[in-house]
The first five atom37 places (N, CA, C, CB, O) and aatype in JSON, in Angstrom:
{
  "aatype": [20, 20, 20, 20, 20, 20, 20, 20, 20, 20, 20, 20, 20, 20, 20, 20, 20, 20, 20, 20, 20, 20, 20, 20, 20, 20, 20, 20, 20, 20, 20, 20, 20, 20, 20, 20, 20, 20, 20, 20, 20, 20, 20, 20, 20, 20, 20, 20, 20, 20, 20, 20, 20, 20, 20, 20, 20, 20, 20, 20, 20, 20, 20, 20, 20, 20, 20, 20, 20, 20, 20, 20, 20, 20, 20, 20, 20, 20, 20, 20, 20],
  "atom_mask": [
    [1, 1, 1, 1, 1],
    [1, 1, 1, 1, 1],
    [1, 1, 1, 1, 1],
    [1, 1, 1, 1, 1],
    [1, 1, 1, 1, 1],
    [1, 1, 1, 1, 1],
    [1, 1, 1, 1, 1],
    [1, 1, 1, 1, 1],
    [1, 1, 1, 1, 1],
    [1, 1, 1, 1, 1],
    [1, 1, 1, 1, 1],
    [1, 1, 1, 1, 1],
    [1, 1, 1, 1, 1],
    [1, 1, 1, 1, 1],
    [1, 1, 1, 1, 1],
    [1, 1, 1, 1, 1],
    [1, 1, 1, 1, 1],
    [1, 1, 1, 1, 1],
    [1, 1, 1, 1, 1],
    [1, 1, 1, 1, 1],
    [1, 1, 1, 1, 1],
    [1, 1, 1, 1, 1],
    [1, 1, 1, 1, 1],
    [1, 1, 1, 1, 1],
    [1, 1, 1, 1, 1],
    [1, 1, 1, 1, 1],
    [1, 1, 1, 1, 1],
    [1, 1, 1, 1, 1],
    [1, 1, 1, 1, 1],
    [1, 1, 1, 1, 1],
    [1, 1, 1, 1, 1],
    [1, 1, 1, 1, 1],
    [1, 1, 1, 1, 1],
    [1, 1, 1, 1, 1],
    [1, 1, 1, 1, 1],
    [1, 1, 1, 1, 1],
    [1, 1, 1, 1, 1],
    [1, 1, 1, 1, 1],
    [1, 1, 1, 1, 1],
    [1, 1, 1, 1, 1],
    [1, 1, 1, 1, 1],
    [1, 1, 1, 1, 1],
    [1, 1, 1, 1, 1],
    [1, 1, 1, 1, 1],
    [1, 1, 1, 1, 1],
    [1, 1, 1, 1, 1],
    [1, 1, 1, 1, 1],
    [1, 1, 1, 1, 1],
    [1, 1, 1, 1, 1],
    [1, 1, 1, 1, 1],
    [1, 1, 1, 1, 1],
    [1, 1, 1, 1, 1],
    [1, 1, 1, 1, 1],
    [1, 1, 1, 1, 1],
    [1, 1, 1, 1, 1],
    [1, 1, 1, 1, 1],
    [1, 1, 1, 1, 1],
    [1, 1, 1, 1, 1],
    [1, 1, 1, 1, 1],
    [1, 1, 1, 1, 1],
    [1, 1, 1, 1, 1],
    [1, 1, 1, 1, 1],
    [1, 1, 1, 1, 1],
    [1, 1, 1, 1, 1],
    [1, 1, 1, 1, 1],
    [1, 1, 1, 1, 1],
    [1, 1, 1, 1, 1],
    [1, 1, 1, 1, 1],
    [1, 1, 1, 1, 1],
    [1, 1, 1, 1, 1],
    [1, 1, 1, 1, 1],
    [1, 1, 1, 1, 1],
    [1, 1, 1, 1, 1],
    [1, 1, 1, 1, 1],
    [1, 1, 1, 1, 1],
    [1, 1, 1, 1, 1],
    [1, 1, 1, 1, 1],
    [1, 1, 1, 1, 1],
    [1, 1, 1, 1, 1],
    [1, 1, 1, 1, 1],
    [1, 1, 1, 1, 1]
  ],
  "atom_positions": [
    [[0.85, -1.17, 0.0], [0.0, 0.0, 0.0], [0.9, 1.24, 0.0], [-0.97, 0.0, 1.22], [1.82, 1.37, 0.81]],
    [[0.55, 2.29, -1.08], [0.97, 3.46, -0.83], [0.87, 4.26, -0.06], [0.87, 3.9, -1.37], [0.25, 3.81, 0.9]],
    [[1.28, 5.79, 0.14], [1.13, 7.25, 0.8], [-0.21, 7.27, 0.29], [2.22, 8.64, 0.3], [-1.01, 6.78, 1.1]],
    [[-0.94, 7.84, -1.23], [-2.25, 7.81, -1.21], [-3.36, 6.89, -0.77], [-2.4, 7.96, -2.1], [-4.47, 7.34, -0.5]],
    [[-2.93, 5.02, -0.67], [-4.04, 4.83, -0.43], [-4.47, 4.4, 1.32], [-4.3, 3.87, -1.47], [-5.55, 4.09, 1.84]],
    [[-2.83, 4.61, 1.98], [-3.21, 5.01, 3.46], [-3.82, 5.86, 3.89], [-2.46, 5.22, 4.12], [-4.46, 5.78, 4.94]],
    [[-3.71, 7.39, 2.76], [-4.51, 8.3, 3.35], [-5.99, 8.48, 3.15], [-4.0, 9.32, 3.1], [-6.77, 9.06, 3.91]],
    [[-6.35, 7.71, 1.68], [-7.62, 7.57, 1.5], [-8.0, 6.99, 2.17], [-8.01, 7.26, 0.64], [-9.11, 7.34, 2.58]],
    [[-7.37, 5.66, 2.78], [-8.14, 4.46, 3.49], [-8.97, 5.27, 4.77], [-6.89, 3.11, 4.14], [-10.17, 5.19, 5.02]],
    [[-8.0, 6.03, 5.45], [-8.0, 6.38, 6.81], [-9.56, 7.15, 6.95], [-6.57, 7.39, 7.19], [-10.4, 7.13, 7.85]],
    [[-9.51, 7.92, 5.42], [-10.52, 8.95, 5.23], [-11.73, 8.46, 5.13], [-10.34, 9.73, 4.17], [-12.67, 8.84, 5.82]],
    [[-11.8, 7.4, 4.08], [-13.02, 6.95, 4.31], [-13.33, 5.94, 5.2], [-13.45, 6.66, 3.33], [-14.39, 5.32, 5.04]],
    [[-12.47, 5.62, 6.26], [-12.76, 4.37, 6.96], [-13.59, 5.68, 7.86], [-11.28, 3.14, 7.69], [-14.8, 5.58, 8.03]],
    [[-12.8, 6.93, 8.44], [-13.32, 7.88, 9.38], [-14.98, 8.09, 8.85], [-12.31, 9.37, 9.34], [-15.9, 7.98, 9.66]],
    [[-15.21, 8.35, 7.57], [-16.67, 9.14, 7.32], [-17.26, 7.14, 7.7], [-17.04, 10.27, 4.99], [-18.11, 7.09, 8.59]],
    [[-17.06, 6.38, 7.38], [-17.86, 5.36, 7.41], [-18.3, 4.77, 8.9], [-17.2, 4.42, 6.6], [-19.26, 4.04, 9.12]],
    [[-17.05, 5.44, 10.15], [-17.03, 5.04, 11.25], [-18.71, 6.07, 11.38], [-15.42, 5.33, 12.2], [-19.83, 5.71, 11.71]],
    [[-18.19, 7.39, 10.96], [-19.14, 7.97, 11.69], [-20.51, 7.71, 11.26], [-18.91, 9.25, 11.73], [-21.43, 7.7, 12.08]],
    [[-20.69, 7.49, 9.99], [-22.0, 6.75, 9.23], [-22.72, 5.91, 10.15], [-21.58, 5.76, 7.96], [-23.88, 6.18, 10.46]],
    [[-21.96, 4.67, 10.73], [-22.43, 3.56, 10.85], [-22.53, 3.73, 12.6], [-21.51, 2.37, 10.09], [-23.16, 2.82, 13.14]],
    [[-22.09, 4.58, 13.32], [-22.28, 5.44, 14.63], [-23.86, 6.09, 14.83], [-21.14, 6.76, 14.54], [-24.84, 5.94, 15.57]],
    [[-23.33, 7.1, 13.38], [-24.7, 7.42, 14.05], [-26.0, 6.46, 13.44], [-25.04, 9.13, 13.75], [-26.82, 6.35, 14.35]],
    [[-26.29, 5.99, 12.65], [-27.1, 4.96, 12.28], [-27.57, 4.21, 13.59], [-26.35, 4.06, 11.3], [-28.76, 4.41, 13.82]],
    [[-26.98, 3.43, 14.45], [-26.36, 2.56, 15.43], [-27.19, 3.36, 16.51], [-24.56, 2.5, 15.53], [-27.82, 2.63, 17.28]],
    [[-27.3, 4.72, 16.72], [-28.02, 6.07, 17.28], [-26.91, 5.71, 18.46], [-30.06, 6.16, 17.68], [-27.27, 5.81, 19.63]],
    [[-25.44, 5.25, 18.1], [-24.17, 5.79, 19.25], [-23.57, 6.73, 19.34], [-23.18, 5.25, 19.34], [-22.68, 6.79, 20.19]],
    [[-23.87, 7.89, 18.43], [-23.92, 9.46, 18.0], [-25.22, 10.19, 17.49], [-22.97, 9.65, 16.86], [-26.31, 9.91, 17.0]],
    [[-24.8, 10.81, 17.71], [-25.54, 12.05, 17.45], [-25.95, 12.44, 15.84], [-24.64, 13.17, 18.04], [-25.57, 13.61, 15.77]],
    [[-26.43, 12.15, 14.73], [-26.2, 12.35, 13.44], [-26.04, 13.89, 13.31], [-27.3, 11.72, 12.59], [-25.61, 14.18, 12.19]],
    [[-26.23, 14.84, 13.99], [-26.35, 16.37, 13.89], [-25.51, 16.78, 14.96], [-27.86, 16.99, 14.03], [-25.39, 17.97, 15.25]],
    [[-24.57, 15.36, 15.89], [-23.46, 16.22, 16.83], [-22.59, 16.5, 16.1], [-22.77, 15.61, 18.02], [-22.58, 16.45, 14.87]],
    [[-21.65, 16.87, 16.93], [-20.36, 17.69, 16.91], [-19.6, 16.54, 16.6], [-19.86, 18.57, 18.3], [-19.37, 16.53, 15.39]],
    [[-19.01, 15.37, 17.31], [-18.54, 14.28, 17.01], [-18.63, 13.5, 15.52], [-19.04, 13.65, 17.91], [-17.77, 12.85, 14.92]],
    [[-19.98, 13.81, 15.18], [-20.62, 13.11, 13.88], [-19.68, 13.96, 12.71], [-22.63, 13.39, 13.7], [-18.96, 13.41, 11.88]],
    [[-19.88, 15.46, 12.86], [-19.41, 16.24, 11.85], [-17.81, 16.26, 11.87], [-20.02, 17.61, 11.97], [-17.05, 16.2, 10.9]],
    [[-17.48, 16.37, 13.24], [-15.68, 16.18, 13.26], [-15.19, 15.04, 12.27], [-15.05, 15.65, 14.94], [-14.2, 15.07, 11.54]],
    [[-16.21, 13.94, 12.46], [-14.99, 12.21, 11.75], [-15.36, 13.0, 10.2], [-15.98, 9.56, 12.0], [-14.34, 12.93, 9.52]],
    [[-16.32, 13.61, 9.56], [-17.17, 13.2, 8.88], [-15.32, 14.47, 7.98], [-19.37, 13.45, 9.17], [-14.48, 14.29, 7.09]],
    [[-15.6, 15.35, 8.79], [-14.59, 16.88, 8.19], [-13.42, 15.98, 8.26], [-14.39, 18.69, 9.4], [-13.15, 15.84, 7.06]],
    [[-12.56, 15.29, 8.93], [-11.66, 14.79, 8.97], [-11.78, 14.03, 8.11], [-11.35, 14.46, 9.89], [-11.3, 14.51, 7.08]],
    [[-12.13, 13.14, 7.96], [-12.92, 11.83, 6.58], [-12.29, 12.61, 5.45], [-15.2, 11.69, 6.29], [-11.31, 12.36, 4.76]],
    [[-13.16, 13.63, 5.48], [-13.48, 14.29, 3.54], [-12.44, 14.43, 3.12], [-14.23, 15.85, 3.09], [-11.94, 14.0, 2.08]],
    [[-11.82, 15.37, 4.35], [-10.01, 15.86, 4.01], [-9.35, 15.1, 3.56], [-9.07, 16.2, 5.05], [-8.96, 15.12, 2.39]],
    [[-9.09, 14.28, 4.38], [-8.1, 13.18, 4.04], [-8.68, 12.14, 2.77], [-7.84, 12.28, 5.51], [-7.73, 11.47, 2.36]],
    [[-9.93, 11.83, 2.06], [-9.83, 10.94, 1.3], [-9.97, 12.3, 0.2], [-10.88, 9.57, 1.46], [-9.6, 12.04, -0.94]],
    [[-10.41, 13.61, 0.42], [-9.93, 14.69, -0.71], [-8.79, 14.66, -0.9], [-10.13, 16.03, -0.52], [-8.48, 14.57, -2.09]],
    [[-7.9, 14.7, -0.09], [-6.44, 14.87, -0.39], [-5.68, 13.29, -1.19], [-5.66, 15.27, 1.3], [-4.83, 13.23, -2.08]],
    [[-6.27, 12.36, -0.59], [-5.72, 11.0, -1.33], [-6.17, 11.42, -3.15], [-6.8, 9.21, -0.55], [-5.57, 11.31, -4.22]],
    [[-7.45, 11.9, -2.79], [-8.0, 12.07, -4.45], [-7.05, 12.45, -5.55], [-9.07, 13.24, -4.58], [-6.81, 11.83, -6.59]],
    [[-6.29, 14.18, -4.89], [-5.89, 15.05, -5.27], [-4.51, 14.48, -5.82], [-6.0, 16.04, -4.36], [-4.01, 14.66, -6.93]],
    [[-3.93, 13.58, -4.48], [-2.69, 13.03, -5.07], [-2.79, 11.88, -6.13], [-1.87, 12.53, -3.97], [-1.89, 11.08, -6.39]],
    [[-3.83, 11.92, -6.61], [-3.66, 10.6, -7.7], [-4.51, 11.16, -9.02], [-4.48, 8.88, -7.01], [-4.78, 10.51, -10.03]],
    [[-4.97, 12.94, -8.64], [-5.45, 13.31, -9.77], [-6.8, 12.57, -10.46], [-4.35, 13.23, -10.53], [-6.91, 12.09, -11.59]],
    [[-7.7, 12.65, -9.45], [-9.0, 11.84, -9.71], [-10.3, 13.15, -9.26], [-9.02, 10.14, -8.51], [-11.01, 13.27, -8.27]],
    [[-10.2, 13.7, -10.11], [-10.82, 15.26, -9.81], [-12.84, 14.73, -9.32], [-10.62, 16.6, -11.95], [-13.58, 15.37, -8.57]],
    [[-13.05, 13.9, -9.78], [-14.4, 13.48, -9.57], [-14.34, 13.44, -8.14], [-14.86, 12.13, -10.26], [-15.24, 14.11, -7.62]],
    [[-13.65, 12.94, -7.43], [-13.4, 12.62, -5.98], [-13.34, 13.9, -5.51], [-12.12, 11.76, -5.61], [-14.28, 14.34, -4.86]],
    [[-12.13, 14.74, -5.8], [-11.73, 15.81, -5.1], [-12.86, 16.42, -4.66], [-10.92, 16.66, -5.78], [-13.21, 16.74, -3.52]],
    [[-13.47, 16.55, -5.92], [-15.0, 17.75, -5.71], [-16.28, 17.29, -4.94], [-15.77, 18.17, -7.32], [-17.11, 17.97, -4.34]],
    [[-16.19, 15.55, -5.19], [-17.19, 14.95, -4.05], [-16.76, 14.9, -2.55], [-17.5, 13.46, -4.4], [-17.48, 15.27, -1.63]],
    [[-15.33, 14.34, -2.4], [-14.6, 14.67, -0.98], [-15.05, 16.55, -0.36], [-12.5, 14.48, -1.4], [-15.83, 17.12, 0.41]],
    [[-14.0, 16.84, -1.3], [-14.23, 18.54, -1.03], [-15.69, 19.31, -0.45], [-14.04, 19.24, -2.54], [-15.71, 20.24, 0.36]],
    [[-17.01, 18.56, -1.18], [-18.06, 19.14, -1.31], [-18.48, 18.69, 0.52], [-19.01, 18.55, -2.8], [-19.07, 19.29, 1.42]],
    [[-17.89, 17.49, 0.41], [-18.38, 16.48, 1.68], [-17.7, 17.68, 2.98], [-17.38, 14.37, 1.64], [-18.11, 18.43, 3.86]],
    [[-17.05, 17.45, 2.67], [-16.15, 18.32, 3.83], [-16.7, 19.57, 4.19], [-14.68, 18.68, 3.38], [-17.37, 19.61, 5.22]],
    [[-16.55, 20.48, 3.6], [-17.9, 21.99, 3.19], [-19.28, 21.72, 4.28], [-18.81, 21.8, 0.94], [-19.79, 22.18, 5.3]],
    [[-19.38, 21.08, 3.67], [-20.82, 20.71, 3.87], [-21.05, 20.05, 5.75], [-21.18, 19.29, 2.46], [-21.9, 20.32, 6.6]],
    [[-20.17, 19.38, 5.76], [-19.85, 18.98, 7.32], [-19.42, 20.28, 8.36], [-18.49, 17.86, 7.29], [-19.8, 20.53, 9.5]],
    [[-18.58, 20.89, 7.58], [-18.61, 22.26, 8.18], [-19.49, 23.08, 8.71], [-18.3, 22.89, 7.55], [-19.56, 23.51, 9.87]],
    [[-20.42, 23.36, 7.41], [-21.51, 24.21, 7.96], [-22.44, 23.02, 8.87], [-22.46, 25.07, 6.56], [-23.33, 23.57, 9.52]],
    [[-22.43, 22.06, 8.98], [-22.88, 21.52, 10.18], [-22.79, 21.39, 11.46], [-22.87, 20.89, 10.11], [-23.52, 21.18, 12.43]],
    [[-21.35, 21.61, 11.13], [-20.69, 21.52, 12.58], [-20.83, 23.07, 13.36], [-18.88, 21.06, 12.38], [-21.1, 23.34, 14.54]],
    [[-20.55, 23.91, 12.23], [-20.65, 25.04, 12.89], [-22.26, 25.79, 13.59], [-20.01, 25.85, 11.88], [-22.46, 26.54, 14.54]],
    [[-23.57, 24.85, 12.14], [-24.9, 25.11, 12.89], [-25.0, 24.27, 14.16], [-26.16, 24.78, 11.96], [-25.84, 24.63, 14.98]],
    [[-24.1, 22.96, 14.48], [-24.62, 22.43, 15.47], [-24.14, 23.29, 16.63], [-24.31, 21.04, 15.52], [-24.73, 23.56, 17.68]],
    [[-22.94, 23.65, 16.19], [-22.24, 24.29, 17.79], [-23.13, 25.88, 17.68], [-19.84, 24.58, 17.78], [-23.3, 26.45, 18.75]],
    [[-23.56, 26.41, 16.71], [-24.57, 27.7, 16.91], [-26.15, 27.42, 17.81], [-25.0, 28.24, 15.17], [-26.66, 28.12, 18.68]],
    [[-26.57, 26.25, 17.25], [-27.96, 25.83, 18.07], [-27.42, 25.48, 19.77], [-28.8, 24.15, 17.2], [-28.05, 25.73, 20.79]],
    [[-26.09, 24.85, 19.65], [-25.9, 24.58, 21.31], [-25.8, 25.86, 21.97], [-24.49, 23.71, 21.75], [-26.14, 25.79, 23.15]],
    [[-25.47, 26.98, 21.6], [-24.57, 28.28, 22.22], [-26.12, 29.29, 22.22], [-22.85, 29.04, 20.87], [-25.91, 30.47, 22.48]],
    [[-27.58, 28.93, 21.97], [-28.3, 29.64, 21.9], [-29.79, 28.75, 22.89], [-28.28, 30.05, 20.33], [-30.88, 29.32, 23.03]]
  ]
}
């Protein structure tokens, strides 16, 4: 196994941990925890993407990640109100 597909592995093993967590209802699907694996996930299997030049990925990783963001950040806005 290479540098890219350790880092992909890691990435999507993270979004799948958190998938199958919160499914399981052992998280939160709208916590903070859920969105952390999920932002960490994207990154890292975006970045495996990037290094192997598989642009379909990048922009689905990338989008994933984004998107976990503004979750994370509405979840921690609904807690703080």
């Amino acid at each position: 196994m290479v540098y890219n597909d350790i880092i992909g592995s890691i990435g999507v093993g993270l979004i799948l941990i958190a998938y199958f967590l919160g499914t399981e209802k052992l998280i939160k699907n709208d916590g903070k925890l859920y969105f952390v694996l999920n932002i960490i996930g994207a990154g890292l299997a975006c970045y495996a993407s990037l290094l192997i030049n598989y642009w379909p990925f990048v922009i689905l990783e990338g989008t994933w990640m984004l998107v976990s963001i503004y979750g994370l950040m509405r979840a921690m806005r609904i807690k703080m109100t």
